[in-house]
C-alpha positions in Angstrom: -35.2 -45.8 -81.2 -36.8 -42.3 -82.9 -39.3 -42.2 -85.5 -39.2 -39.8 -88.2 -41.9 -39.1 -90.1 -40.9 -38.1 -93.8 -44.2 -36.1 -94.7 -44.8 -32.5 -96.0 -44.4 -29.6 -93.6 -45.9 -25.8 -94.3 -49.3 -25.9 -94.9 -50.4 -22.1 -93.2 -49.2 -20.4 -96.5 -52.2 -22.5 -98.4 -54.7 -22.1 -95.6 -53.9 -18.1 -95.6 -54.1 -18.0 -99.5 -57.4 -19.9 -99.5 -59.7 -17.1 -97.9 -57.9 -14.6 -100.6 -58.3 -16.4 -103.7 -61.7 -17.3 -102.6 -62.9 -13.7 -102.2 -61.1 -12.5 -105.2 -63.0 -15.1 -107.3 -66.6 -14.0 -105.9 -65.5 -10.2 -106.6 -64.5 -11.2 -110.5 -67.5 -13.0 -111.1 -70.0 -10.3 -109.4 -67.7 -7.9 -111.5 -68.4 -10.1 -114.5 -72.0 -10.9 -114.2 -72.5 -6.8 -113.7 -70.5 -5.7 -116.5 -72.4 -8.6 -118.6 -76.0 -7.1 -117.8 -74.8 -3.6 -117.8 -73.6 -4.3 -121.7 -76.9 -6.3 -122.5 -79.2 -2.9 -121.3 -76.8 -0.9 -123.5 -76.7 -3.5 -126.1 -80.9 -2.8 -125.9 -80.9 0.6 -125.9 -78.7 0.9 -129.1 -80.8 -1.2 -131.1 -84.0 0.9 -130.3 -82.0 3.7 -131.1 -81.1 2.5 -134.2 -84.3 1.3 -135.1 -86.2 4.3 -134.6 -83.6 6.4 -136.2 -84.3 3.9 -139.5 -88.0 4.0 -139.4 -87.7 7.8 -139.7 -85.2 7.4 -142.5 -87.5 5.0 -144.3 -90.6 7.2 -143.6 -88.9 11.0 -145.1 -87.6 9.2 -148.0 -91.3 7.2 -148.1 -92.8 10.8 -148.6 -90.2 12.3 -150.7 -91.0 9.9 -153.5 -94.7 10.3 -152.8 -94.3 14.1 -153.2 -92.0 13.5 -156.2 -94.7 11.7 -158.0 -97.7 13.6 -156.9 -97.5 16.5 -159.6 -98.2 13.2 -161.8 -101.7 12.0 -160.8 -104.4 12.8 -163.5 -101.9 13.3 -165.8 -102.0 11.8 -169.3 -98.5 9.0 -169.4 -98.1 10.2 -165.4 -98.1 6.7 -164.2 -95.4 6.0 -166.3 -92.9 9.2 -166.4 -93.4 8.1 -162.2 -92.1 4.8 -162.6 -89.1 6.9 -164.5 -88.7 8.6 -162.1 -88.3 6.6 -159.3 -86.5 4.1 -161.1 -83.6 6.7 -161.1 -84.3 7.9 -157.4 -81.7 5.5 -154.8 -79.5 6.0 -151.5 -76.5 4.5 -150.8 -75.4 0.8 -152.2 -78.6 -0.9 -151.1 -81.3 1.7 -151.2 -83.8 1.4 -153.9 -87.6 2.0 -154.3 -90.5 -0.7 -155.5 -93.8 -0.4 -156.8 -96.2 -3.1 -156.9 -99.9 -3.3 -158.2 -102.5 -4.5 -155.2 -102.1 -7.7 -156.9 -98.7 -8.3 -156.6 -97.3 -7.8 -159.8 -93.7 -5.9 -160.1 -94.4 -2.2 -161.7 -91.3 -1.2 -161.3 -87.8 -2.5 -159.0 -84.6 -0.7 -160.1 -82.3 -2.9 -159.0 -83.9 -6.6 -159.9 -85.6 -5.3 -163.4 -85.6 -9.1 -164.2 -88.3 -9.1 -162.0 -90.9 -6.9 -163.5 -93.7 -8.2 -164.8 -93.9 -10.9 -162.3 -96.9 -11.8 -160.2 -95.3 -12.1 -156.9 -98.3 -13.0 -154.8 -97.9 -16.2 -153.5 -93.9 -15.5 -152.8 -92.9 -16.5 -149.6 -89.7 -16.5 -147.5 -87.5 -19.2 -145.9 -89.9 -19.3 -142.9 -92.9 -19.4 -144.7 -94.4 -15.9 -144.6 -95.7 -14.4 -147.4 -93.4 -11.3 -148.2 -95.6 -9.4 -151.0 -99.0 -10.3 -149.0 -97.9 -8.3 -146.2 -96.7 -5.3 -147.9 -99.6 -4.9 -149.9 -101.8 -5.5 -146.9 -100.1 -2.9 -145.0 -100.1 -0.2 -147.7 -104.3 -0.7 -148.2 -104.3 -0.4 -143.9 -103.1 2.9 -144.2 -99.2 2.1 -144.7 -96.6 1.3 -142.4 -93.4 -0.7 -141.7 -92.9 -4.5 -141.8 -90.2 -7.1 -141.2 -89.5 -9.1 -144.2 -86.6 -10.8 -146.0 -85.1 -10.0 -148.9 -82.4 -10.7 -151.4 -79.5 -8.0 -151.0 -78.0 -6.4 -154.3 -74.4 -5.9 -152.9 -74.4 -9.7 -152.0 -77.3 -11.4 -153.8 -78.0 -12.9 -150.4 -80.7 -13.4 -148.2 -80.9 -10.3 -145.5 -83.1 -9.3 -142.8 -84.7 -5.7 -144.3 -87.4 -3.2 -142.4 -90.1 -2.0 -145.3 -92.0 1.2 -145.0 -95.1 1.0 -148.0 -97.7 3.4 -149.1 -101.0 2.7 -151.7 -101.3 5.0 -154.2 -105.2 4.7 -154.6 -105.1 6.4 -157.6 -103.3 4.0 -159.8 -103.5 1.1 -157.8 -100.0 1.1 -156.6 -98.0 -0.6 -153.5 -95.0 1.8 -152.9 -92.5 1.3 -150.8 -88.4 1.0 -150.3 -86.6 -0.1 -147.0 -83.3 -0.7 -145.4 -81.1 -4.1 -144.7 -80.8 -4.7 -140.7 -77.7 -6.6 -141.4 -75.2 -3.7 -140.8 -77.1 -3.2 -136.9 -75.7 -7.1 -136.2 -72.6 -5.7 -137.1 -72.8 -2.4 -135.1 -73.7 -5.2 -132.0 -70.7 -7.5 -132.8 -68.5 -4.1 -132.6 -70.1 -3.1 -129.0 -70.0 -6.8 -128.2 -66.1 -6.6 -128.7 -66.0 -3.3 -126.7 -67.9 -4.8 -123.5 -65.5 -8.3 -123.8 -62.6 -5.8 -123.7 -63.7 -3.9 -121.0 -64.8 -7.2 -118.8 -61.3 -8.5 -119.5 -59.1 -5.1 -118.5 -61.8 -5.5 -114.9 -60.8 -9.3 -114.6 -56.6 -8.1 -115.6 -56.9 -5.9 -112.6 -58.7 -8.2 -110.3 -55.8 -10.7 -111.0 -53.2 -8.0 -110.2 -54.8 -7.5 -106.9 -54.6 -11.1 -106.7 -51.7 -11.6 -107.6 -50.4 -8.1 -105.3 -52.1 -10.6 -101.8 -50.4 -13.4 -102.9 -47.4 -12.0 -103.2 -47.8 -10.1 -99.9 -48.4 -13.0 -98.1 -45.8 -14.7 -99.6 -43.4 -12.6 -98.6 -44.7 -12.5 -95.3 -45.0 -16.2 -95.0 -40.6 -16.0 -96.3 -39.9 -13.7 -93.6 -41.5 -15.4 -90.7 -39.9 -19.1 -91.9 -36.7 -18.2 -94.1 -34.0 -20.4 -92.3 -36.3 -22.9 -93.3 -37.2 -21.9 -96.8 -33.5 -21.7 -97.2 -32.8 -25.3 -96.0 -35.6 -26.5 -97.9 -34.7 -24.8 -101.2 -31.1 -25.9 -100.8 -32.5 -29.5 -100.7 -34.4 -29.1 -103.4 -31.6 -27.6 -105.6 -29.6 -31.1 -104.1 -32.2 -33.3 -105.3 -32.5 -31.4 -108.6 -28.7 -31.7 -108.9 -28.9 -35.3 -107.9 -31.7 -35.8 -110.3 -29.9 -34.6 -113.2 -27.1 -36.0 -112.3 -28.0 -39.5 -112.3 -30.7 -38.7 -115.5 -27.2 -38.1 -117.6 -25.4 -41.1 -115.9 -28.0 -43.1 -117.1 -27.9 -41.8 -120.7 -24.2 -42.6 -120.4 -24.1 -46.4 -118.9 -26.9 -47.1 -121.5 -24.9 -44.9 -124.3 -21.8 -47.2 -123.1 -23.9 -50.6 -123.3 -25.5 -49.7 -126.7 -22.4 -48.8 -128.1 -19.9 -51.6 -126.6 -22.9 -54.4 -126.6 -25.5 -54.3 -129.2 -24.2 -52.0 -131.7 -21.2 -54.2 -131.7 -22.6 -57.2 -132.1 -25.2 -55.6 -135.0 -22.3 -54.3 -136.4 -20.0 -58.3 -136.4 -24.1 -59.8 -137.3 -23.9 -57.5 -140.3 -20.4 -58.8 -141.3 -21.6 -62.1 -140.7 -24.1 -61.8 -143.1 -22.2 -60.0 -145.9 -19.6 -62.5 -145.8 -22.3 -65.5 -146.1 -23.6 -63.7 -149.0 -20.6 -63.5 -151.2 -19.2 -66.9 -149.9 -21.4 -69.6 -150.5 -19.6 -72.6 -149.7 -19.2 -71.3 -145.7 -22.8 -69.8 -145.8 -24.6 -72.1 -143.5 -21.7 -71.4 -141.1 -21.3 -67.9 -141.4 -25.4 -67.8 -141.0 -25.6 -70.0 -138.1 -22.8 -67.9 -136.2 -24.5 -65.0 -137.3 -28.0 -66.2 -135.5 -25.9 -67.0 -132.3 -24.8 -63.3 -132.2 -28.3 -62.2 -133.0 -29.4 -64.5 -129.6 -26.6 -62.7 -127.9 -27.9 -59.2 -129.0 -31.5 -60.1 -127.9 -30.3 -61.5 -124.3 -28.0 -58.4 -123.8 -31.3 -55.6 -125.3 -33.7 -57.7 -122.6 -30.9 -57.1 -119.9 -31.0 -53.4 -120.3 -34.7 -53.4 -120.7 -34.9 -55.5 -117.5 -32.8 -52.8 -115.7 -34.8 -49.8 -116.7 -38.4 -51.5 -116.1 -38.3 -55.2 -115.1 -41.2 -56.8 -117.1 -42.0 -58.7 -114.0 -43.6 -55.7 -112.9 -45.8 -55.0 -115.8 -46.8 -59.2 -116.4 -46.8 -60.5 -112.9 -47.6 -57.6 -111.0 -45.6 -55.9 -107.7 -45.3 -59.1 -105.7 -43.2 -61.2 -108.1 -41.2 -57.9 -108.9 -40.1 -57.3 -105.4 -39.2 -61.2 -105.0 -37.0 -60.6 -108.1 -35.5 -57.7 -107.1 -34.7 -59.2 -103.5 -33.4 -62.0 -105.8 -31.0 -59.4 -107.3 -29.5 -58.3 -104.6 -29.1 -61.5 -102.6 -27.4 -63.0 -105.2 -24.6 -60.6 -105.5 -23.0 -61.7 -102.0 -22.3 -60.2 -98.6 -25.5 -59.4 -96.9 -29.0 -61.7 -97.3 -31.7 -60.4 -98.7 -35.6 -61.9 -98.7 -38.8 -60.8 -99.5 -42.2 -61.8 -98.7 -45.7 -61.6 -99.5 -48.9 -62.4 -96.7 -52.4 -61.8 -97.4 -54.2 -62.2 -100.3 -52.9 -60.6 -103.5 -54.9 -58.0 -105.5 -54.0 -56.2 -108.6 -52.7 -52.9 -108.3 -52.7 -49.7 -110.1 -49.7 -48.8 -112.3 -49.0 -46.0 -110.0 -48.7 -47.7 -106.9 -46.5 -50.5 -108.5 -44.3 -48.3 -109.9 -44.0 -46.1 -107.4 -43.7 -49.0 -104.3 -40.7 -51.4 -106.8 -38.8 -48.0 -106.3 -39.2 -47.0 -102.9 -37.8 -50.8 -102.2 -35.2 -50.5 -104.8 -33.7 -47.7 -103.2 -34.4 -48.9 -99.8 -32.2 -52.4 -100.9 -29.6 -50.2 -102.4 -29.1 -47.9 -99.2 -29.2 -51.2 -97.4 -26.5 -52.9 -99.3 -24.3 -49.9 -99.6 -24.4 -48.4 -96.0 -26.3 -50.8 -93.3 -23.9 -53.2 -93.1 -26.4 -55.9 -92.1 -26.2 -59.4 -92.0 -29.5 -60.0 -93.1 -32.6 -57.4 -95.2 -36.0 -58.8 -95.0 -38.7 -56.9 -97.4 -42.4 -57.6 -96.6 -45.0 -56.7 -98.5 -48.5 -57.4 -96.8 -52.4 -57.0 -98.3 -54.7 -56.1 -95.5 -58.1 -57.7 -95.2 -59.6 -54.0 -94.9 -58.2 -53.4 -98.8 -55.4 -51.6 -97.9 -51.2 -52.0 -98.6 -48.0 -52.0 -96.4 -45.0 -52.3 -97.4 -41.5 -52.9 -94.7 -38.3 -53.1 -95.6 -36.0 -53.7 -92.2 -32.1 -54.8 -91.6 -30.1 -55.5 -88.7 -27.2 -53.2 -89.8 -25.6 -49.9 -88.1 -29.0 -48.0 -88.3 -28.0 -43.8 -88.6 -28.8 -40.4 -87.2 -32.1 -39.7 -89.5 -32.3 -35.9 -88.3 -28.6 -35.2 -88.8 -28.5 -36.7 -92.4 -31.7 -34.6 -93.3 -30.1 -31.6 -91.8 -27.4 -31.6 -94.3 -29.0 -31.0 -98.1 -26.2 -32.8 -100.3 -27.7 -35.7 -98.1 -30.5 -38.2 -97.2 -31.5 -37.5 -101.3 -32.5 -41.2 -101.2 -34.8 -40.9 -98.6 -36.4 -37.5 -100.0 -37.3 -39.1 -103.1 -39.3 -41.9 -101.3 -40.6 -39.6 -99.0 -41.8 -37.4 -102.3 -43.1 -41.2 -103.9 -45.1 -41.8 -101.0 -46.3 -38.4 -100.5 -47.6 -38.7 -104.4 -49.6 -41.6 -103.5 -51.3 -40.7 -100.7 -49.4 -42.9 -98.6 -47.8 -42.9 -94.7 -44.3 -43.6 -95.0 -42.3 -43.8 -91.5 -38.6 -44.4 -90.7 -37.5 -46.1 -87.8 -33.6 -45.9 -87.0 -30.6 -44.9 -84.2 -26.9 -45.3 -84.5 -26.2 -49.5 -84.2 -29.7 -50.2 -84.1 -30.9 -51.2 -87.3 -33.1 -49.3 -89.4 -37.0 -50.3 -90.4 -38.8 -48.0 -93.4 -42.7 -48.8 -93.5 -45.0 -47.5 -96.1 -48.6 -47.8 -95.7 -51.5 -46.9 -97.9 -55.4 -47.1 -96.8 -58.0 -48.7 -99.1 -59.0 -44.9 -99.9 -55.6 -43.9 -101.4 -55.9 -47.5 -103.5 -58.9 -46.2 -104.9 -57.2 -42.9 -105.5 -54.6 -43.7 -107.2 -56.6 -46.5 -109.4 
């Protein structure tokens, strides 16, 4: 007798692909980590750029006031026409000047004049630093920038601002403007966007290459093995055929048994019902034969229920399922059918039940349809190790296995528990010759149990 073992073929494509994919990956993320450093440094670099360029800005138009209000000093009213004047002396949306005394009251703020007056001293911001403290104590040092926050006019929010200040020793005054470091965050988002374009074009191309070996060895892998790609693929096109095929038979017997069974008897129920309604002298008989036809609906929407899932398999688990099913098919005549269970049962994942009641459905079926046996025993043993077996044998005409898997219109039965098998992890071997019989064994190690759990 030959054995065939029904398992997947091919595996040199993966193992040549492997090597590739794995080099490509290391290249796009050395690419990556570069490009990311490479845009940090610039991202560095910028923002010292920019900050210098706005501590110069703040320092000429520091001076420019302090020359604007020089002329002033000694004068009689002076310290007041130079409040006027740089009340009315701003740059762009945000810029303004301020003038505090070295106590920290507000002399003069163009753009917050609700503020003047105020003794600002103790004023501190969301982190606890006090703001006015540290301008006035950098103006009497000498003057100089500091990092402070501050409400912005545009927005009336909260903003990060640099401050350049000045004393004017002569009347006593902190003077100083400064500019909002908001608009740098957005300058960073903007060359942020820039460098995750740029990684993403490197990581387009590295795919492409990718993609380019892939495809090479693909094609290389199709030239050296193409009778057998072809067979394959017109195997697979069978079984897709054959899959569709029965999919929409299916929807049809079920359309059929909906329509000429339950819908039916719904529709005579309904009837039933009316008539009891509107006749009330034969309502208790029109009721009770409408509950009879109710009972019939229920038996018949079990039955179809059964046939696409047996509940069995779900409640009592795979052993009582396969007993049922060899049930089935022993009681509809011709050839004998039994199933047994040895060892000790454990519960099973939903994968592996489902998966084994349909390898041994369709096992049963070729069996009744082609073997011609006298008798189809179906075991299914638990081994003390923690693994599974299942064997499904008959005494029938047995078959050539190679030539049926030759031909792709056939052997589609045995390709889809091949494929079941193959999905759990399991061994599945055929044993068969013409007028010898024919044995199908499936056999799953504890590991592949725990796998599929």
């Amino acid at each position: 007798m030959k054995r065939v073992e029904l398992s997947l073929r091919g595996r040199f494509l993966l193992l040549a692909l492997l090597p590739l994919l794995a080099s490509l990956l290391l290249i796009a993320f050395a690419v990556r980590q570069q490009e990311r450093d490479l845009a940090t440094r610039e991202h560095a670099l910028v923002r010292a750029s920019y900050m210098d360029a706005r501590r110069t800005e703040l320092k000429h138009y520091v001076d420019l006031a302090v020359s604007t209000v020089k002329p002033l000093l000694g004068r009689p009213g002076g310290e007041r026409q130079a409040l006027q004047l740089l009340s009315s002396l701003d740059y762009g949306p945000d810029g303004y000047f301020f003038v505090y005394d070295l106590q920290g009251h507000v002399l003069m703020h163009s753009r917050q004049p609700e503020l003047i007056g105020q003794n600002l001293w103790e004023l501190r911001d969301p982190q606890g630093r006090p703001s006015i403290q540290h301008l006035i104590a950098q103006a009497k040092a000498g003057g100089g920038y500091v990092d402070y926050m501050w409400r912005k006019p545009s927005s009336s929010l909260l903003a990060p601002k640099l401050g350049y200040v000045v004393a004017i020793p002569e009347w006593h005054w902190m003077m100083g403007t400064g500019l909002y470091l908001d608009g740098i965050e957005a300058t960073m988002a903007e060359l942020e966007r820039g460098a995750s374009k740029n990684i993403t074009a490197t990581l387009l191309w590295v795919g492409g290459v990718a993609v380019f070996g892939i495809a090479l060895i693909s094609a290389g892998a199709l030239a050296l093995n193409l009778s057998e790609h072809r067979t394959a693929e017109a195997k697979l096109r069978a079984l897709a055929r054959q899959v569709v095929r029965s999919q929409e038979d299916e929807r049809a017997r079920l359309a059929r048994e909906l329509h000429d069974g339950v819908s039916q008897a719904l529709v005579s129920t309904k009837l039933l019902i009316e008539s009891a309604q509107s006749d009330q002298a034969s309502a208790a008989r029109l009721q009770a034969l409408a509950l009879q036809r109710l009972n019939g609906t229920l038996a018949e929407v079990r039955h179809i229920s059964h046939a696409l899932r047996p509940a069995l398999l779900d409640t009592l688990g795979l052993p009582a399922a396969l007993q049922h099913l060899a049930r089935e098919f022993d009681a509809a005549g011709g050839t004998h059918f039994e199933a047994a269970v040895l060892g000790e049962e454990v519960g099973l994942p939903d994968a592996v039940n489902t998966a084994l009641f349909r390898i041994s459905q369709e096992a049963l079926n070729n069996a009744a349809r082609h073997a011609k046996a006298a008798t189809v025993r179906l075991t299914l043993r638990f081994e003390r190790a923690g693994g599974l077996s299942l064997d499904v044998a008959d005494d029938g005409s047995g078959f050539d296995a190679d030539a049926v898997q030759a031909v792709a219109e056939q052997g589609l039965g045995l390709r889809s528990m091949r494929e079941r098998a193959d999905a759990l992890g399991a061994r599945l071997r055929m044993t068969t010759a013409p007028g010898e019989g024919c044995r199908l064994a499936v056999t799953l190690s504890a590991s592949a149990l725990a796998a599929a759990a």
